[in-house]
N, C-alpha and C positions, 0 to 999 in steps of 0.2 A: 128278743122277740119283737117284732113289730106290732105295732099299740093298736094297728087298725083290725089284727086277726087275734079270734080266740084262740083258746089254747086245744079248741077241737080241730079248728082248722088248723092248727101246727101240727101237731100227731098226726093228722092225715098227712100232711105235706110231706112228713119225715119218714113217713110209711109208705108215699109212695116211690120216694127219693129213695128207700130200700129195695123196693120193690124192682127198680127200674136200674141197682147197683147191680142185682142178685142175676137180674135179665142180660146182662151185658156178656155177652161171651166173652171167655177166657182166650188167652192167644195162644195159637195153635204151635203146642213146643215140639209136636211129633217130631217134626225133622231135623231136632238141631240135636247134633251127636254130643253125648253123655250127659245129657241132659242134666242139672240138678237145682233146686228151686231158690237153692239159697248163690247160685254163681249169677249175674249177669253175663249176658249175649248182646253180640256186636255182627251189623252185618259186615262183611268183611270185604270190601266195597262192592264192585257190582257183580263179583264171583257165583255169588247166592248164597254163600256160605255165613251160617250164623255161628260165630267163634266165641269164645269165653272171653272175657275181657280182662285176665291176666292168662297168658298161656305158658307155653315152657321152653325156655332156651334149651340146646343141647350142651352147654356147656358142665362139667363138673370140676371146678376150679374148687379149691379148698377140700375135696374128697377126703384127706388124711384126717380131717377133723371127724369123720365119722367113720373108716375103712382104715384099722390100724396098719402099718404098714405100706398102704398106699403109695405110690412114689407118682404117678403121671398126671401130669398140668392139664390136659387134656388138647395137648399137639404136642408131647415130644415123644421122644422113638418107643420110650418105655411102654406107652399105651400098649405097639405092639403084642408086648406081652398079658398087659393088664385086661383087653378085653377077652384073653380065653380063660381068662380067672374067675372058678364059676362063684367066688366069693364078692369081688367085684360089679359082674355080672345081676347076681340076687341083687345087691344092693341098689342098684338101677334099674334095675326090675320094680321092687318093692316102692321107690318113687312114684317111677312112670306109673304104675299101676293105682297105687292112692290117688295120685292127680288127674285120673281118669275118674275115680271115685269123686270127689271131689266137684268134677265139672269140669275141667280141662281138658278141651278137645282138641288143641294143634301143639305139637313138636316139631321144632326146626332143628338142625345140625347142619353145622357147617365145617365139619374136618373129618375126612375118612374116616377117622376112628370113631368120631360120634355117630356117623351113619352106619358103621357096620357092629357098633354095639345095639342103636335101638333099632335097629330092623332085626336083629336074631331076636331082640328081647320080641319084637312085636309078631312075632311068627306065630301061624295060625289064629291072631286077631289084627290083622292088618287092618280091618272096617275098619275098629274101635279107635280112631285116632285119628285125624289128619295128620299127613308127615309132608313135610315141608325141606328140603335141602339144597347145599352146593357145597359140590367136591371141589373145592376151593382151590387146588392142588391142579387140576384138571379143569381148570378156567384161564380167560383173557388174564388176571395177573401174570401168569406167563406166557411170554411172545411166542410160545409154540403152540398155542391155544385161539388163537387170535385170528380162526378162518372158520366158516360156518363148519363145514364138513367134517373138521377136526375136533368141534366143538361138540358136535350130535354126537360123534363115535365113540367121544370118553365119555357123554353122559351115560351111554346107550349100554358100556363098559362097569361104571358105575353101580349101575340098577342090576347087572347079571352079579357083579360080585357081592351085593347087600344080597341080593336073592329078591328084588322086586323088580315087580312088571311096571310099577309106575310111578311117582311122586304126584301129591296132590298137589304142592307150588315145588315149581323146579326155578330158582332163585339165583341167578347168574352172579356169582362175587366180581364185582369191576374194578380195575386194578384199585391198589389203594395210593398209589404213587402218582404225583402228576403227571398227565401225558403233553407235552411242549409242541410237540408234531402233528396237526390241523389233522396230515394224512392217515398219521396213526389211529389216532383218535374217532375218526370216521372207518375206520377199519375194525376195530375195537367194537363200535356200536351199532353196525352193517353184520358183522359175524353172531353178537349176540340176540339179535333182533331176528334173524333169519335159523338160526339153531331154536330159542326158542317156538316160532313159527313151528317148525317140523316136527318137531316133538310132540307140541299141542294136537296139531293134525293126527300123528300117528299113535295118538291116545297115551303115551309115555308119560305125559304130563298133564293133567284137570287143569291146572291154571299157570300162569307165568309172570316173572318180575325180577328183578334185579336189588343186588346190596350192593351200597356204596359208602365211603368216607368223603365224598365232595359232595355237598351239597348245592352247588352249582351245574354241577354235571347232573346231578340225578333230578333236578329241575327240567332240566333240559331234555333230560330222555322222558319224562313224565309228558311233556309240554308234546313234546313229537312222535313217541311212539305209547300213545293212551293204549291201546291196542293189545301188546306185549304188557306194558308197566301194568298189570292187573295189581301188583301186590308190591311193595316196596320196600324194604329196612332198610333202617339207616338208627345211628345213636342220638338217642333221647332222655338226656338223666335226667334224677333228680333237682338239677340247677340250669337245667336247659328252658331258654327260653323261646318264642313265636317273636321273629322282629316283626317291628311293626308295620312294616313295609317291605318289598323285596325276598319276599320269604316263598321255602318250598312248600307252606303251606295254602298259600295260593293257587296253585297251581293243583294240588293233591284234591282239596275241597271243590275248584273248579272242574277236575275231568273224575272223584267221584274215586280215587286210587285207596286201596286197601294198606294200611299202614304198621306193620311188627315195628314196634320201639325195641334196640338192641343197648346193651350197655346202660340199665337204666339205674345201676349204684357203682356205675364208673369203675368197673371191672374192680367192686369191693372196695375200693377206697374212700364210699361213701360212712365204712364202719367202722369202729374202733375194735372191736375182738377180732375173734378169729373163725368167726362161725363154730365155732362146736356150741354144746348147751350149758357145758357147766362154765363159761368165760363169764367172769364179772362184766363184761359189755353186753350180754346175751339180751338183756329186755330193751337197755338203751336202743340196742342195734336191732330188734325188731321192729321197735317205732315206727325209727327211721327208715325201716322197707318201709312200714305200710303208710308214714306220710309220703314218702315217692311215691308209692303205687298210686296214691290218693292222688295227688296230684298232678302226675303222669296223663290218667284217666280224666283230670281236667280239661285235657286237649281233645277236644272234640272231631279233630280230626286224624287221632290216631286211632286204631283200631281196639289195639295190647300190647302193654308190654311182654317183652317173655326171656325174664329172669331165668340165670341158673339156678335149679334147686337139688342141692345135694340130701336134703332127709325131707321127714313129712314133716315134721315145724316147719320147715319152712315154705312149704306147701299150704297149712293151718293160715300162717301168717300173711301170705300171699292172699289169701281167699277171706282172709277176716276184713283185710284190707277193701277188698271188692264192697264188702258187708257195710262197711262204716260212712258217714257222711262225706258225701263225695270232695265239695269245698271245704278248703282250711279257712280257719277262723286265724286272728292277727295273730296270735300269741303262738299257734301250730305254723304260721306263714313269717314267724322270725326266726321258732325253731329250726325250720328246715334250710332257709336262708344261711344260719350259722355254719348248720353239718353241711352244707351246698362247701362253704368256705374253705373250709376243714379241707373238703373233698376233691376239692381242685388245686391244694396244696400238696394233699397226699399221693398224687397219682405216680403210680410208680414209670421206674425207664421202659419207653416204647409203649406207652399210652400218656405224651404229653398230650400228641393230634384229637384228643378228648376234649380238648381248649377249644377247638376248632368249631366244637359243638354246642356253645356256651348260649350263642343265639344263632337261631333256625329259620 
C-alpha cells in the first residue's frame, strides 16, 4: 500500500478499479461457431473466421486401437468398404460430435475417403462446423489436374459426390514432389490460382488456399498470390522450429495468411504406445500431445494445429492442453526437446521428408 494514502482511500480505489472491471464489456462470442468458454479462438487470418485454436485433422490413423477389427490407414482401398460400416461410421460420428461439444469448429480432410465419411456424418448439420478439404487424388499432384478447367470440374465432381453445395476452405494439395521444369511449375500455380478464383466467385467455396510439403514454394505462393493463399497448411511438430531468418513465417505474419499446422506429432512417432487407453505409455503419451499442442500454440503466427483424433480422450486431451499455461517452463522445454529426439528417429518409411520440417 502506498504510505501517502489511507486505507479509505484504497477501498475506494479498489472499488472503483471493480467497478470499472464489472463496466467492461465482455466480448462478443455470438459469432464464433460452437462456441465454448473453456476453448480459445483464433482469428483465422483475414477470413473473419474465429476458429478454435486446436482443430481437427480428418485423419484416423491408429482406428484399430478403439474400432476392433478395423483394418483401414485411412488411404488404402479397404476404406472403401469401411466407410459404409455403420459401426465405423458411429465411431466417427461420436468424435466429430464431442469436438463440436467441446469447441472445435473446423474439420479438414484430405483423402476421398475422409470427405465422404464426414460429410454423411455431417448431414442435416452441415452449419455446425466449418469443413475444410482437398480431393487430393483430383489435384496438380497429378499432371492430368494441372489446367484450371480440369481443376474446377473434379472439385465441382467432388462436392456432388460428398452431397455438398460448398467447402468453407477449398485447399488445393500441391504436388509434394519437386517440380525441376520453370514451365511446369508456373502451370501448376497459374491452374491453381485461377480454379480457386472460380470457385470462390461462384460461391463453391467461402475461402481459398493451398497444402504444401515445400516450404519454399508455398513462401512464394504466399508472397505472390495473398489473394487466393487466404489459408495455408503445411507441417509443423512438436520439434519444429521458426528460422531465424529466411522463413515462411515472414511472409505469412506480413500478408496476415491463416495457418492449419498439419503433422503436429510426426504422424504418431512423437509417442511411444499405441494410442489405445489401457497402453502403459497412455499418460506419458498424453503429455506429450499436450506439451506439443502447448507449444505449437507458441507460434503466434499459426492459427491451430488439427491433430488426428480417433476417441474423446483424446479430444479431452487436446482441449486440456489449450486450458494449460501456454509457455513451457525449462524442465517442460527439455522434456519435449528429448521426445522431439525420439521422434525424428522414429519416423517411419515415407515420412522421412518430416526432416525437411525441422526449421520453418
Amino acid at each position: 500500500m502506498n504510505r501517502n494514502m489511507n486505507r479509505r482511500e484504497f477501498a475506494a480505489g479498489a472499488l472503483a478499479a471493480s467497478a470499472a472491471a464489472a463496466a467492461t464489456p465482455r466480448p462478443n462470442t455470438s459469432g464464433i461457431l460452437n462456441y465454448n468458454s473453456r476453448m480459445e479462438y483464433r482469428p483465422l487470418g483475414q477470413t473473419g473466421l474465429m476458429v478454435s485454436a486446436v482443430c481437427m485433422g480428418g485423419h484416423w490413423k491408429r482406428l484399430g486401437t478403439v474400432i476392433p477389427g478395423f483394418k483401414g490407414a485411412g488411404y488404402s482401398k479397404e476404406d472403401d468398404r469401411n466407410i459404409l460400416d455403420p459401426v465405423f461410421l458411429k465411431a466417427r460420428d461420436e468424435v466429430l460430435s464431442y469436438a463440436m461439444e467441446m469447441g472445435i469448429n473446423y474439420i479438414d480432410a484430405c483423402s476421398p475417403h475422409e470427405i465422404l465419411t464426414y460429410s454423411k456424418i455431417l448431414k442435416g448439420r452441415r452449419g455446425k462446423i466449418y469443413f475444410g478439404f482437398s480431393w487430393h487424388t483430383r489435384e496438380p499432384r497429378y499432371p492430368e489436374y494441372r489446367n484450371a478447367k480440369r481443376l474446377l470440374a473434379a472439385y465441382e465432381q467432388s462436392l456432388k459426390e460428398a452431397g455438398l453445395e460448398y467447402a468453407d476452405l477449398w485447399r488445393i494439395s500441391l504436388p509434394m514432389e519437386g517440380i525441376s521444369d520453370f514451365g511446369e511449375l508456373l502451370r501448376v500455380e497459374e491452374a491453381t490460382v485461377e480454379a480457386l478464383d472460380k470457385a470462390k466467385q461462384q460461391g463453391k467455396a467461402r475461402f481459398t488456399g493451398v497444402s504444401s510439403h515445400n516450404r519454399i514454394w508455398l513462401r512464394s505462393m504466399i508472397n505472390q498470390y495473398t489473394k487466393q493463399m487466404e489459408v495455408v497448411l503445411f507441417p509443423y511438430t512438436a520439434s519444429s522450429k521458426e528460422l531465424p531468418g529466411d522463413s515462411i513465417f515472414d511472409a505469412i505474419r506480413e500478408k496476415k495468411t491463416g495457418v492449419f499446422g498439419i503433422k503436429p506429432f510426426a504422424d504418431n512417432s512423437l509417442f511411444s504406445g499405441d494410442s489405445s487407453l489401457n497402453s502403459p505409455h497412455a499418460a506419458e503419451d498424453d503429455r506429450k500431445a499436450r506439451l506439443a499442442i502447448r507449444y505449437i500454440l507458441g507460434n503466434d503466427a499459426i492459427t491451430a494445429p488439427i491433430p488426428g483424433l480417433v476417441n474423446k480422450h483424446q479430444v479431452d486431451n487436446v482441449a486440456a492442453a489449450v486450458a494449460e499455461r501456454r509457455k513451457l517452463d525449462r524442465r517442460e522445454k527439455a522434456e519435449l526437446g528429448q521426445a522431439g529426439r525420439r521422434m525424428w528417429a522414429n519416423l517411419r518409411p515415407g515420412y522421412e521428408w518430416l526432416r525437411n520440417w525441422e526449421y520453418v
